[in-house]
SERO-4910 file (N, C-alpha, C, O; in steps of 0.05 Angstrom, whole numbers):
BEGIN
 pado doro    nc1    nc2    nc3   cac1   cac2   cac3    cc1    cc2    cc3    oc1    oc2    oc3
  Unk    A   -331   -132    100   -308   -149     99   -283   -133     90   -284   -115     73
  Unk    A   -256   -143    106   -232   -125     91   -217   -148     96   -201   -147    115
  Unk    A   -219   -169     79   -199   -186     69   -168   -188     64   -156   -175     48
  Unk    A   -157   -207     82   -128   -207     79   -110   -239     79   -115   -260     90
  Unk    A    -90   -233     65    -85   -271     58    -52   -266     64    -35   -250     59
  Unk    A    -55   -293     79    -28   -293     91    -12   -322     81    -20   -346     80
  Unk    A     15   -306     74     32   -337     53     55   -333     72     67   -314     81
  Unk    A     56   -356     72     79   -373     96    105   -392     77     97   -413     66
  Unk    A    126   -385     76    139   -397     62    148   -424     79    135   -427     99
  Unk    A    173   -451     73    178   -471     78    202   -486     63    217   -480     45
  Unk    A    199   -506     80    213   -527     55    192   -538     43    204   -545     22
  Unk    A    165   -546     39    155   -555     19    133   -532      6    109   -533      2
  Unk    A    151   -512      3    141   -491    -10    123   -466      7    124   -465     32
  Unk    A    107   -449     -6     84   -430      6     57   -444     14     49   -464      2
  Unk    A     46   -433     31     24   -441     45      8   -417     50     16   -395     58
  Unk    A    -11   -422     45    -32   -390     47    -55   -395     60    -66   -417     59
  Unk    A    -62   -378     72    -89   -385     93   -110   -350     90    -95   -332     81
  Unk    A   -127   -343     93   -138   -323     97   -158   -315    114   -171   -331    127
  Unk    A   -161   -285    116   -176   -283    140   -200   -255    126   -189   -234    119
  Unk    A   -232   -257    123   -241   -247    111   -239   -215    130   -241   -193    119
  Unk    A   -235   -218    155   -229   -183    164   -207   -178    180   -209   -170    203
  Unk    A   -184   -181    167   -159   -179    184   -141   -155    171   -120   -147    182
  Unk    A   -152   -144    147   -145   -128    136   -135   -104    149   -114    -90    146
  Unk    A   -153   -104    161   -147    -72    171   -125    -69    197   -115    -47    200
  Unk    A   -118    -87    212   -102    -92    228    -74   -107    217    -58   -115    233
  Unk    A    -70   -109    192    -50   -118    185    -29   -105    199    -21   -114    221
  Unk    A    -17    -80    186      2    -71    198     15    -60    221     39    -53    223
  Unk    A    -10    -58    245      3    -59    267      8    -90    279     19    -91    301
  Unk    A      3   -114    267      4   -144    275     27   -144    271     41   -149    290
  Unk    A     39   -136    244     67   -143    238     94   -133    249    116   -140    242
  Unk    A     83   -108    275     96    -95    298    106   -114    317    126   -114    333
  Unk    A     85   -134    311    102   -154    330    120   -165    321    124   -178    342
  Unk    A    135   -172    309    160   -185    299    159   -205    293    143   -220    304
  Unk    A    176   -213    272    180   -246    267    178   -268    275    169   -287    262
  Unk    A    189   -269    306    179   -291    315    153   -294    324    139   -311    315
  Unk    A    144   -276    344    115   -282    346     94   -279    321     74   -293    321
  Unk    A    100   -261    299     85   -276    277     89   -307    267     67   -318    269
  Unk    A    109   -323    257    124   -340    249     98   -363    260     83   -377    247
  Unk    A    103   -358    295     84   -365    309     59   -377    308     51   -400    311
  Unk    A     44   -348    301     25   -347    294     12   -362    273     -9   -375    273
  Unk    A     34   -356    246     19   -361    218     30   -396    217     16   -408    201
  Unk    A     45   -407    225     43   -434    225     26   -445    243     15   -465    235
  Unk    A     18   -436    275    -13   -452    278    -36   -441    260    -59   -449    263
  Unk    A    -28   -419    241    -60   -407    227    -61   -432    197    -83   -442    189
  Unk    A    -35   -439    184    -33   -454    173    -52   -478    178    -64   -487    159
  Unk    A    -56   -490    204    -63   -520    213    -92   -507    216   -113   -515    205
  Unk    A    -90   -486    232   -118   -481    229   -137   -472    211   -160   -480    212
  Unk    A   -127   -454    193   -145   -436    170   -149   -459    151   -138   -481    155
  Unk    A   -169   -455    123   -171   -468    105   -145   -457     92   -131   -439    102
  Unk    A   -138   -476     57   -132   -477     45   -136   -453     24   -157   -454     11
  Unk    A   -117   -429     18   -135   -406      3   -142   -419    -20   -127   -436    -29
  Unk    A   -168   -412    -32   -168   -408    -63   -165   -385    -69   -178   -368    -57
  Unk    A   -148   -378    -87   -145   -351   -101   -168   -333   -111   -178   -337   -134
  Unk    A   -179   -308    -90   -203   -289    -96   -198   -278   -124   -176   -283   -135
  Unk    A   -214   -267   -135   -205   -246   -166   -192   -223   -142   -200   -218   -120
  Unk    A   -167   -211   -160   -146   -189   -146   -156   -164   -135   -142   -153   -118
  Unk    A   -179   -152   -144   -194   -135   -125   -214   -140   -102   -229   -126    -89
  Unk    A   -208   -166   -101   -227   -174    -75   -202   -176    -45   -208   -188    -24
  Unk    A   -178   -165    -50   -169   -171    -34   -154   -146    -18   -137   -135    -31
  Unk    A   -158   -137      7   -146   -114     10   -126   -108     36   -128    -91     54
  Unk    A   -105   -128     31    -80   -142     44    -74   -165     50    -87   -184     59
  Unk    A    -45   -162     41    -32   -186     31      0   -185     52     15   -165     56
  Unk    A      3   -214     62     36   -212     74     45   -242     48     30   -257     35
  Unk    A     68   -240     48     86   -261     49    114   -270     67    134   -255     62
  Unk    A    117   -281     77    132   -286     93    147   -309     96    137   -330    104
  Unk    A    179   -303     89    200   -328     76    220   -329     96    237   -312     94
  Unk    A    221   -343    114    231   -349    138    269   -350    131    287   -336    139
  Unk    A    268   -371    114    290   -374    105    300   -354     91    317   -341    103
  Unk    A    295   -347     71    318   -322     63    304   -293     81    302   -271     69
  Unk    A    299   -294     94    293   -271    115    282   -243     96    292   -221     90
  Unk    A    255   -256     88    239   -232     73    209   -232     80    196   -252     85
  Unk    A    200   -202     80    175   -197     83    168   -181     56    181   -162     47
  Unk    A    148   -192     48    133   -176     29    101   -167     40     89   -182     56
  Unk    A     91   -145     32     69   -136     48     62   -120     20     75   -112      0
  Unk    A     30   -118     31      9    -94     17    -12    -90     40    -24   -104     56
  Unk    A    -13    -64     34    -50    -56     52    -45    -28     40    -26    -14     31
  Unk    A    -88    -24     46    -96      4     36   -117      4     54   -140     -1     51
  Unk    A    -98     15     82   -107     25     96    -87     29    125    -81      9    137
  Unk    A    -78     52    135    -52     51    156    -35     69    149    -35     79    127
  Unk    A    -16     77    170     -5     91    158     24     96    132     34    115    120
  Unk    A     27     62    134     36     63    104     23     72     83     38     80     65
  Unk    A      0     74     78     -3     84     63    -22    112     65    -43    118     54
  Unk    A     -3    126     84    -13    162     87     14    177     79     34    173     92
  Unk    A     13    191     62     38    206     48     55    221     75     79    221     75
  Unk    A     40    232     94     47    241    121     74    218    126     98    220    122
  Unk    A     55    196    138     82    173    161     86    148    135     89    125    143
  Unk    A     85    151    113     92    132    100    123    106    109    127     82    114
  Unk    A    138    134    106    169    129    112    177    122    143    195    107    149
  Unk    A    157    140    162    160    131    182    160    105    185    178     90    193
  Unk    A    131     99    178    123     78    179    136     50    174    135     29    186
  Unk    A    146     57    155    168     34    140    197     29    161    208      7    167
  Unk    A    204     54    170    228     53    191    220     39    211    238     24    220
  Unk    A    196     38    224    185     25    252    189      1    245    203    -15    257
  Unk    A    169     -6    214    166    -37    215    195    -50    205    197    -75    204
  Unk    A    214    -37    198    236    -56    189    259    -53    212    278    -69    214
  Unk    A    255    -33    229    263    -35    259    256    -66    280    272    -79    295
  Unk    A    233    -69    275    217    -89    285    218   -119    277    213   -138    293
  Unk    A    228   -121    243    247   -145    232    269   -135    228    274   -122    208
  Unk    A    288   -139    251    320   -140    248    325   -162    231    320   -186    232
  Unk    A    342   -142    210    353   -169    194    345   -183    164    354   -198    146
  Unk    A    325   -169    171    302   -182    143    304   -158    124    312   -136    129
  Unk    A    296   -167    107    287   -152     79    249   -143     83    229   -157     84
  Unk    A    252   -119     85    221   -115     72    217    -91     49    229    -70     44
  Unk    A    192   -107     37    186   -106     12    165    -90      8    151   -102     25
  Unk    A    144    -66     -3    116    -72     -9    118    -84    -37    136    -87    -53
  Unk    A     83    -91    -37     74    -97    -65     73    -80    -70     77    -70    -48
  Unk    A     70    -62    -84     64    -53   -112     32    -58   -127     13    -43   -127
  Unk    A     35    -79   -135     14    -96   -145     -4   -100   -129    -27    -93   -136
  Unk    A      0   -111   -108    -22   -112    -83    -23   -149   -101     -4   -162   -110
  Unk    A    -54   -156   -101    -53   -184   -106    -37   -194   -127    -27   -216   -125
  Unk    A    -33   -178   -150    -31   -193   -166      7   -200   -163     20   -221   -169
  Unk    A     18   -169   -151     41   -177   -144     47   -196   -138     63   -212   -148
  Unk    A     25   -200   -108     34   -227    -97     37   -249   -110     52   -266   -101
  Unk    A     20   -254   -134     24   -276   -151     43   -285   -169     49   -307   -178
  Unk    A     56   -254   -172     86   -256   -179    101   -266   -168    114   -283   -179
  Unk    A    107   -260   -143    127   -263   -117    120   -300   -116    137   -317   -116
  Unk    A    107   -301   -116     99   -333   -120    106   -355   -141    104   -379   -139
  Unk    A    117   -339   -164    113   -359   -190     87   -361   -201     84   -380   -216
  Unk    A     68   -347   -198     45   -357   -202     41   -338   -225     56   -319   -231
  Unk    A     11   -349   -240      7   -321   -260     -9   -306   -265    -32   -310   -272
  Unk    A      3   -281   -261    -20   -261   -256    -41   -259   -280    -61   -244   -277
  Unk    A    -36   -273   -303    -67   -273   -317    -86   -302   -301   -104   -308   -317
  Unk    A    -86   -310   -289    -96   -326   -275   -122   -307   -266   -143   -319   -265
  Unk    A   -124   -286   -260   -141   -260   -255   -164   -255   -284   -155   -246   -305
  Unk    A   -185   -259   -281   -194   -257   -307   -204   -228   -312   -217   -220   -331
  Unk    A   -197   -214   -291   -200   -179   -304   -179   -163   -307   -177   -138   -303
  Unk    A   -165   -176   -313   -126   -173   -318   -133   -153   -343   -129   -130   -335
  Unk    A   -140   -154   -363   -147   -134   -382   -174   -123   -388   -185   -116   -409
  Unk    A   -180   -122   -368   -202    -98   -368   -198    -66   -368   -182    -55   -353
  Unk    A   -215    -52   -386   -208    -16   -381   -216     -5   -356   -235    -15   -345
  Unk    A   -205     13   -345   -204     25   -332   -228     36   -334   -231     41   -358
  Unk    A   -251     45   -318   -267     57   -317   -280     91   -314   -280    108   -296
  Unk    A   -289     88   -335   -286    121   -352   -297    139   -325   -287    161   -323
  Unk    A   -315    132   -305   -319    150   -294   -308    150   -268   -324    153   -249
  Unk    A   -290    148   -265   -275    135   -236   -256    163   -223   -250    169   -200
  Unk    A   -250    178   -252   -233    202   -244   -247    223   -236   -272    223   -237
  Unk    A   -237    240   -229   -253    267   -216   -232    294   -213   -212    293   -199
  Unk    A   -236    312   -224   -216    339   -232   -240    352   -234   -263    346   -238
  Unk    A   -219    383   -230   -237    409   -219   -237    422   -252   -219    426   -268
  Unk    A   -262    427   -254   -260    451   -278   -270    476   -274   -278    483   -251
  Unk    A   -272    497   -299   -285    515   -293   -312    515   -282   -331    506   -294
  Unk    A   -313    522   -264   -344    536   -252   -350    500   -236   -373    495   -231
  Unk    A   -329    479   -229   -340    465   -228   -321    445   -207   -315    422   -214
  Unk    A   -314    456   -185   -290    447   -166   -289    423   -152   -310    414   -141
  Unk    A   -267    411   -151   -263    381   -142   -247    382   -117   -223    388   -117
  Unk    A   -263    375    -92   -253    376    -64   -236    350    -61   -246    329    -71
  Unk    A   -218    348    -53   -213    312    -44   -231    312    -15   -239    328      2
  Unk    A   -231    282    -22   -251    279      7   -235    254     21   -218    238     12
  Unk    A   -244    257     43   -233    226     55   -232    191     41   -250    179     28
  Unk    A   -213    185     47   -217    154     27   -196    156     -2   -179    140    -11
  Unk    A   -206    185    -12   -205    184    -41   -181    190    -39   -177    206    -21
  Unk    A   -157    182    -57   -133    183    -67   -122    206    -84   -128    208   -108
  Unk    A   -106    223    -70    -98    243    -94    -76    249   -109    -55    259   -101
  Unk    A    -83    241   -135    -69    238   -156    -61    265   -167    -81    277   -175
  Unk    A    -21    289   -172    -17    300   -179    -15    287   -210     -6    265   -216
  Unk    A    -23    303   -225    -22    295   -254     -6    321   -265    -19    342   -265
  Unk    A     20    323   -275     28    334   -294     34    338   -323     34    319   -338
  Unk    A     38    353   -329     37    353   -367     56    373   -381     54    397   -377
  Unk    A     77    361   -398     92    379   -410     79    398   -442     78    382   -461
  Unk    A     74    415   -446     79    425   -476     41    413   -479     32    391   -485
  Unk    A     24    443   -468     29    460   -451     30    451   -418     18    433   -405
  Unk    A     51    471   -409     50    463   -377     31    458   -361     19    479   -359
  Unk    A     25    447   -352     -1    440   -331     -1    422   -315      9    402   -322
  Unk    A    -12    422   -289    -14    402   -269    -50    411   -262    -62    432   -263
  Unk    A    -56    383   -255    -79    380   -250    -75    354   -220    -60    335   -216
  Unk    A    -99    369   -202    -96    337   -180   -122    327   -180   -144    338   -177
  Unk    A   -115    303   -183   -138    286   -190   -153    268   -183   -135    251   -180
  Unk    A   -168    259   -178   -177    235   -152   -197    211   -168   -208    213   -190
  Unk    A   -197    190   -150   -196    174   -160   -207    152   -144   -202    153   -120
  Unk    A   -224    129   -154   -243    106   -122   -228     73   -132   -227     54   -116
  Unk    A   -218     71   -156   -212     44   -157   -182     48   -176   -162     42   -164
  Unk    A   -180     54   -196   -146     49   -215   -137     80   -214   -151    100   -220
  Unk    A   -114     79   -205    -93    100   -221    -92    121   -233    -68    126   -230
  Unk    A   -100    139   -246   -103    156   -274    -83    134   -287    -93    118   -302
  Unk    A    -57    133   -281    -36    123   -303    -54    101   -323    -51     97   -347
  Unk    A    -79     86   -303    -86     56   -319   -105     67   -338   -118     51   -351
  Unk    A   -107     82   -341   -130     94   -367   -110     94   -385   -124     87   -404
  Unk    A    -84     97   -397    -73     95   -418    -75    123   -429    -85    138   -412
  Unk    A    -69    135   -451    -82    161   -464   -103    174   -466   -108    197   -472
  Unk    A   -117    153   -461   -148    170   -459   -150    194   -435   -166    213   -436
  Unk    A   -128    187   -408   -123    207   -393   -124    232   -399   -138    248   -386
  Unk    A   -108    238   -424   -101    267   -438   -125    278   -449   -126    302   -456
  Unk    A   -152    258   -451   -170    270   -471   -192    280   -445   -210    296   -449
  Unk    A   -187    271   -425   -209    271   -405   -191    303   -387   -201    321   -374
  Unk    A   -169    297   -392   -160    324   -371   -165    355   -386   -168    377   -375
  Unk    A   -166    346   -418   -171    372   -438   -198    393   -416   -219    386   -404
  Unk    A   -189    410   -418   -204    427   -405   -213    438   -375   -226    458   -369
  Unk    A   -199    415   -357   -197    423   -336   -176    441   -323   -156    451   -333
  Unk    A   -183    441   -305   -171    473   -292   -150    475   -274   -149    474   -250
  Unk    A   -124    479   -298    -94    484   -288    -88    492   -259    -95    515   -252
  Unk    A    -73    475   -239    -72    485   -215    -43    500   -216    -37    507   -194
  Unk    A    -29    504   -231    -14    514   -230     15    500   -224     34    503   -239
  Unk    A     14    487   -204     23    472   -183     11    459   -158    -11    465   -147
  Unk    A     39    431   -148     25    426   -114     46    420   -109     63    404   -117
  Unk    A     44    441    -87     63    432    -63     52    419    -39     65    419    -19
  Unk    A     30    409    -40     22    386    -19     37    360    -24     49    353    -44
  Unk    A     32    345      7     39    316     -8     11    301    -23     -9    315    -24
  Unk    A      9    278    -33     -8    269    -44     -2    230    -52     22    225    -54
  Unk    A    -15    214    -55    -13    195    -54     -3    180    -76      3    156    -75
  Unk    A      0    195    -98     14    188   -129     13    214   -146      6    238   -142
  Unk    A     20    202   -162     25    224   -183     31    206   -215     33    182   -218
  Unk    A     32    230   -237     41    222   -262     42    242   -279     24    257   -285
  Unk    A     69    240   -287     82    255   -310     75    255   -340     69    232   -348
  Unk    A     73    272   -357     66    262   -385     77    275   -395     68    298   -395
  Unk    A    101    268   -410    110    283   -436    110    275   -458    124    256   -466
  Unk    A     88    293   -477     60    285   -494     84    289   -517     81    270   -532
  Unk    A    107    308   -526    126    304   -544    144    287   -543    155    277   -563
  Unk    A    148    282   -520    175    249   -530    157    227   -516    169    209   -505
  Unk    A    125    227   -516    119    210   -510    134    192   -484    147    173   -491
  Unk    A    133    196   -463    147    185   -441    119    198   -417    104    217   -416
  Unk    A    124    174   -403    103    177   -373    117    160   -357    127    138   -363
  Unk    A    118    176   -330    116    168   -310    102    170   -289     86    188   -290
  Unk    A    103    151   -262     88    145   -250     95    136   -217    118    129   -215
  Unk    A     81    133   -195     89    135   -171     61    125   -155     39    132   -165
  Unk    A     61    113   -137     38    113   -117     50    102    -91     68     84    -90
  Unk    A     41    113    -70     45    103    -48     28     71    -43     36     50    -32
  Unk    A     11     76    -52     -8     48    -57     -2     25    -64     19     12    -61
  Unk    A    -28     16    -75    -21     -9    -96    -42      3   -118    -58     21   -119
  Unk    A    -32    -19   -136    -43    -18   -162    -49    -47   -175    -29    -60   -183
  Unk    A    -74    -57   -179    -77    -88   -182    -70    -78   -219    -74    -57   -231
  Unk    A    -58   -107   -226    -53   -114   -249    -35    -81   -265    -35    -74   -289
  Unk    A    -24    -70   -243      2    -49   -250     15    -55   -271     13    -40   -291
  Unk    A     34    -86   -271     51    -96   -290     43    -89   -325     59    -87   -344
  Unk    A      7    -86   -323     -4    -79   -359      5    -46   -356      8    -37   -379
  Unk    A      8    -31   -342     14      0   -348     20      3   -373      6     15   -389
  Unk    A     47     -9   -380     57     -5   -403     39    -14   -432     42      1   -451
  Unk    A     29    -27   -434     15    -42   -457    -18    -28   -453    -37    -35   -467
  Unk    A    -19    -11   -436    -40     18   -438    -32     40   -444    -46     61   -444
  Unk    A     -7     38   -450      7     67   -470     29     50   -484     51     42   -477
  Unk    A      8     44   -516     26     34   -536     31     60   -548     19     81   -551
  Unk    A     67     45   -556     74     68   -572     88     83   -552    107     95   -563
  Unk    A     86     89   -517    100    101   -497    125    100   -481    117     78   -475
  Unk    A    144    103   -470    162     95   -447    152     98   -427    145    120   -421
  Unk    A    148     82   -412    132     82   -392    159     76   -367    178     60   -369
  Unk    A    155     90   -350    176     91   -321    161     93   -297    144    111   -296
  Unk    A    164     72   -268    159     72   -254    172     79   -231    193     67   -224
  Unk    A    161     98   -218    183     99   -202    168     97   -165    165    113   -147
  Unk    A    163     71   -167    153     58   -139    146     85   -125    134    101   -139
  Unk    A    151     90    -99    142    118    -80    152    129    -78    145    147    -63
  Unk    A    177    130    -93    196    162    -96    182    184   -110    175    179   -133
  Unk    A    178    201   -102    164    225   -114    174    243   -118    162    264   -123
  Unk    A    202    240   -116    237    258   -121    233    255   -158    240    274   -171
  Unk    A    224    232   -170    232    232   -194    213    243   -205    221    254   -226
  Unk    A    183    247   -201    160    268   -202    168    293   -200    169    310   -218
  Unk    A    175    295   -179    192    329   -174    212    341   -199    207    363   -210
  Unk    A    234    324   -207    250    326   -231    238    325   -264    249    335   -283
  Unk    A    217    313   -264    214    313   -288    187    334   -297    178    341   -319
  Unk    A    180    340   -267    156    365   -275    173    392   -265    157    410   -260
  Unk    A    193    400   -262    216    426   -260    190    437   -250    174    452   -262
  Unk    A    189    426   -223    179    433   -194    152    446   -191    144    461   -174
  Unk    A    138    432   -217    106    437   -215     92    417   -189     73    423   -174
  Unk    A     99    404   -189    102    385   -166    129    384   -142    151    374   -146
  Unk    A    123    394   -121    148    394   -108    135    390    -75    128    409    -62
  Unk    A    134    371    -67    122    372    -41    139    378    -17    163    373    -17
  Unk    A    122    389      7    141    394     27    145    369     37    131    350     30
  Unk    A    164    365     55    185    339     66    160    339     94    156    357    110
  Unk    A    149    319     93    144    307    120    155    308    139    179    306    133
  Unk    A    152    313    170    168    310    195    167    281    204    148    270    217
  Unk    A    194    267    194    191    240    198    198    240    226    201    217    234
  Unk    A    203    260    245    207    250    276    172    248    282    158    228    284
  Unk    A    166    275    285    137    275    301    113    248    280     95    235    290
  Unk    A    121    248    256    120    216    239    117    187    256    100    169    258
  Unk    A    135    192    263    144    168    275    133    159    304    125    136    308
  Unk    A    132    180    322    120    185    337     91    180    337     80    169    356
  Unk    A     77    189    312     40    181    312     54    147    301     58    130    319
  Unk    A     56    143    289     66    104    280     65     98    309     43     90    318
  Unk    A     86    101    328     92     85    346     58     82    362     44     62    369
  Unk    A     55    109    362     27    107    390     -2    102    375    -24    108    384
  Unk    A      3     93    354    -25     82    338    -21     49    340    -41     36    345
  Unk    A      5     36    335      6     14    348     10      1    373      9    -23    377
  Unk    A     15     19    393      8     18    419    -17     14    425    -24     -3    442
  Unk    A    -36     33    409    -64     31    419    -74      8    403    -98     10    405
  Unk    A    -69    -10    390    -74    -27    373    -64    -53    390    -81    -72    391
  Unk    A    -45    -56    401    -36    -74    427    -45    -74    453    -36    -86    472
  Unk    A    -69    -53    450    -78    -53    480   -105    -69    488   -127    -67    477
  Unk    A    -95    -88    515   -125   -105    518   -151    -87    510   -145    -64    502
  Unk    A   -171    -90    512   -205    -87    501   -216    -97    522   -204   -116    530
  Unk    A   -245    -90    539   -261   -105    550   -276   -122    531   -282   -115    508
  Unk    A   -283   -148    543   -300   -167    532   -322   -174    550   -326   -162    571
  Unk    A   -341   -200    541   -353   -208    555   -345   -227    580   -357   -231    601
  Unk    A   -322   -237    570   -315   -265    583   -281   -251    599   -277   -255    623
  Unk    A   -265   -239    584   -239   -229    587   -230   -211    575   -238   -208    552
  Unk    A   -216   -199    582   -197   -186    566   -185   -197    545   -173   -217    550
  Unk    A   -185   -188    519   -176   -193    503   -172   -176    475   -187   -158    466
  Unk    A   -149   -186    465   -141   -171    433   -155   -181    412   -163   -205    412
  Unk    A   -160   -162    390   -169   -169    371   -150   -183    341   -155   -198    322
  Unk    A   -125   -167    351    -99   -177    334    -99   -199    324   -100   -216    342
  Unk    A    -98   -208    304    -88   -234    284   -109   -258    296   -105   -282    296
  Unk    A   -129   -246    304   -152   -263    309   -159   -284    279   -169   -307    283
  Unk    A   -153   -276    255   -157   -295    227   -141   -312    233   -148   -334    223
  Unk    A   -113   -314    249    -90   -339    239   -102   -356    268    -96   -380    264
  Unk    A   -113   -354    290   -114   -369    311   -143   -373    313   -145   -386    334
  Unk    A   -164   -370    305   -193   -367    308   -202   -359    329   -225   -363    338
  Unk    A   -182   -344    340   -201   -332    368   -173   -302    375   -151   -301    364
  Unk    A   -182   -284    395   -167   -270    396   -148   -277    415   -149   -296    431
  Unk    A   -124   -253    409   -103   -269    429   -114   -254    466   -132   -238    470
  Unk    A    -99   -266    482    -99   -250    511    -90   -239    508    -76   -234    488
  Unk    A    -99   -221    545    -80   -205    553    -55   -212    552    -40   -199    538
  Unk    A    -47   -237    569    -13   -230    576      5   -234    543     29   -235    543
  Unk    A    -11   -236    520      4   -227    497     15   -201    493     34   -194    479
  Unk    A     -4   -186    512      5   -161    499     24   -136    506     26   -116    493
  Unk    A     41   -146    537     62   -133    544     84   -142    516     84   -130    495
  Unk    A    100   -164    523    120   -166    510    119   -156    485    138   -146    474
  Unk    A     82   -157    468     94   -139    441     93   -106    442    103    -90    427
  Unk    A     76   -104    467     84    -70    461    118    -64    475    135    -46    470
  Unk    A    119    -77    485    157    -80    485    174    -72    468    191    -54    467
  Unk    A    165    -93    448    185    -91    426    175    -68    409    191    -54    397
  Unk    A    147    -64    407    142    -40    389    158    -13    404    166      5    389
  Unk    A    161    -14    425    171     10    437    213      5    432    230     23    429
  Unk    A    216    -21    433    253    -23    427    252    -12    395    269      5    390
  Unk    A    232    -22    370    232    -24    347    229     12    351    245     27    338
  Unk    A    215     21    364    218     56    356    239     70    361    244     89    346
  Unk    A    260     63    386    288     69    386    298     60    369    309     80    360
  Unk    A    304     46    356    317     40    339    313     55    320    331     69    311
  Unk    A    287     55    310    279     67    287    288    105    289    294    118    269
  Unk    A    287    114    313    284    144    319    322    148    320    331    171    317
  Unk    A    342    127    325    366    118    325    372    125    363    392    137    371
  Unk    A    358    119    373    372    118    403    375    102    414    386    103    436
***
């Protein structure tokens, strides 16, 4: 299952419906644009159940969508929003694609969303739970840490003594371990630096006590960071990794992505994501199959690779 819950704003407020495997197709769906989503998620409304709210790691994408003040909020962990490569691309295509609107990510992933809602994120009953001691993974002597596919890589820096370590990771952050970070990195093996890109990072300056922090990701129940380093300044700095770069005096300094040829894999990964499929019965898409209970047709799928292709001029500025 890769679970995804979709909130539909109104005049008599939000409406949420979900779809237990729509996850993974989130973000090329939302290539289609506003109206044909809009579309969509008000017959998925009549049709889907009523969500009940999963615990916040059961969920692995999230839209909201507010017609009226013209906003999209989104999360997924998986696409190329969230590949340090087409991140930005990525973001240019899809806000090419809603002319007009505001888009947003979570951050948070669910629990955000429960912000964005009024709702409350201790409503989550593993809202204060520790981070789990064996979740990290760093290279030591005689004892080297490959990243592998899936796994998330975390630049970890450190002032006084200098050091950067990259670090990986299957469910929280390094940042959500709090201090105990510092006791677990003792002894592993200084990379010197990275100039790769990488999917987050975090700063620690262990004398004025100050950390910061970055992920391309999400991070459930993010908002406790701070109250896991008592006694800290804790700074977030969403997916800028410019403020990582500045405060580690370029132990961290990654090279710049080619957001043309970027943009370019975005466009033609959701092309192929809009393209009919053989079936048994017809041709058909698998796209936003959770909001309609069945997949859409063929003749859905000219007009949106249309617009995915106007949304990439725009986005590329021609």
């Amino acid at each position: 299952m890769n679970p995804v819950v979709y909130i539909l704003g109104g005049p008599d407020g939000y409406g949420a419906t979900d779809d237990d495997w729509g996850a993974g197709g989130l973000e090329p769906d939302l290539l289609a644009g506003p109206d044909f989503l809009l579309a969509l998620m008000r017959r998925g409304r009549a049709y889907g159940q009523p969500y009940s709210w999963r615990p916040d790691d059961k969920i692995d994408a999230g839209v909201a969508v507010d017609p009226d003040r013209k906003v999209l909020r989104l999360f997924v962990m998986e696409g190329p929003l969230v590949e340090p490569y087409t991140r930005r691309a990525a973001f240019a295509l899809l806000r090419a694609a809603w002319p007009g609107w505001e888009v947003h990510w979570i951050y948070g992933a669910q629990t955000g969303l429960r912000s964005h809602l009024g709702l409350d994120p201790a409503d989550d009953e593993d809202r204060e739970r520790p981070a789990w001691a064996d979740d990290l993974f760093v290279s030591r002597p005689g004892v080297p840490h490959t990243p592998v596919p899936g796994m998330p890589s975390t630049v970890v820096t450190l002032d006084g003594p200098d050091r950067c370590h990259l670090v990986g990771y299957g469910f929280d952050h390094p940042v959500m371990h709090g201090p105990a970070l510092l006791g677990f990195l003792d002894g592993a093996t200084d990379e010197g630096g990275h100039h790769g890109l990488a999917e987050g990072g975090v700063h620690i300056d262990a004398h004025r006590r100050r950390v910061g922090w970055w992920t391309i990701g999400t991070q459930i129940h993010s908002d406790t960071v701070a109250a896991r380093w008592p006694g800290w300044t804790v700074e977030f700095w969403e997916d800028r990794w410019a403020g990582h770069r500045a405060a580690s005096g370029g132990r961290f300094d990654p090279t710049e992505p080619d957001d043309t040829a970027a943009l370019i894999s975005v466009r033609d990964a959701a092309l192929r994501h809009w393209t009919p499929i053989p079936t048994d019965e017809r041709d058909g898409l698998l796209c936003l199959a959770g909001l309609t209970g069945r997949s859409l047709t063929t003749r859905q799928a000219p007009p949106v690779r249309a617009r995915i292709e106007a949304a990439y001029r725009q986005a590329a500025g021609g």
